[in-house]
C-alpha positions in Angstrom: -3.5 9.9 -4.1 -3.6 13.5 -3.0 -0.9 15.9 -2.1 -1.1 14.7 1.6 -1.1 11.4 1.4 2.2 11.4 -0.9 3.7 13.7 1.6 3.6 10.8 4.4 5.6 8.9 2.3 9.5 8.1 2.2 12.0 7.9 -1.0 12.0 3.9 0.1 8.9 3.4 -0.1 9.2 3.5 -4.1 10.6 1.8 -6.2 10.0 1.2 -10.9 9.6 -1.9 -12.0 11.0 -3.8 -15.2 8.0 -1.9 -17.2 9.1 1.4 -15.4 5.8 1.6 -13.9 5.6 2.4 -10.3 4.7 -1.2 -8.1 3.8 0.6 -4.0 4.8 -2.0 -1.6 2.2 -3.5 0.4 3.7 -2.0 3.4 3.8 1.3 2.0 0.3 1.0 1.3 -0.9 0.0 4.6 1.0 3.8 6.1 -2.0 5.1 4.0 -4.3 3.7 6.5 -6.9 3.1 3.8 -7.5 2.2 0.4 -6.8 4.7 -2.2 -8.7 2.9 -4.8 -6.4 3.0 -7.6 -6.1 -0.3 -8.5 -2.5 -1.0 -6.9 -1.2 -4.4 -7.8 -0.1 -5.0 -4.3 -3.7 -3.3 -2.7 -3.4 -5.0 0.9 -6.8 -3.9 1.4 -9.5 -6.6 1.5 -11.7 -5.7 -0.7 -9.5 -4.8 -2.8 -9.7 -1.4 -4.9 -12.2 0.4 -2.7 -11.6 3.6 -1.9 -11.7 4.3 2.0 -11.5 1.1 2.8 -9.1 0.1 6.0 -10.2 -3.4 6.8 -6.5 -5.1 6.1 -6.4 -8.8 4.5 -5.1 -11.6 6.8 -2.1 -12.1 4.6 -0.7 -8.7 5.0 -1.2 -8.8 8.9 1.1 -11.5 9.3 3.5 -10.6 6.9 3.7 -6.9 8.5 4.3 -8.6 12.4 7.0 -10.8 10.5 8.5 -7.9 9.5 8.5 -5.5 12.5 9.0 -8.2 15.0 
């Protein structure tokens, strides 16, 4: 991810993981507003791990309405 892109993000939206790697929430991922193409476990991009992508899997719509409404 660039400089930018990093920039748009809050402390919360980070968080290390039993193997101290660095897991980004789905929901973090979609404030991107596209895919960075790094391979992110939790990619809510659809298909997944393609850079530029912005088309949003089914799944993570839902699950973002459930959690802002």
């Amino acid at each position: 991810m660039d400089k930018a892109t990093l920039e748009r993000l809050d402390d919360e939206d980070w968080s290390l993981n039993k193997k101290n790697k660095l897991p980004i929430p789905a929901k973090t991922l979609l404030k991107l507003g596209k895919c960075c193409g790094n391979k992110c476990m939790n990619c809510p991009y659809e298909p997944k791990h393609t850079p530029g992508n912005k088309v949003v899997n089914i799944i993570f719509i839902h699950s973002e309405n459930d959690i802002t409404n």
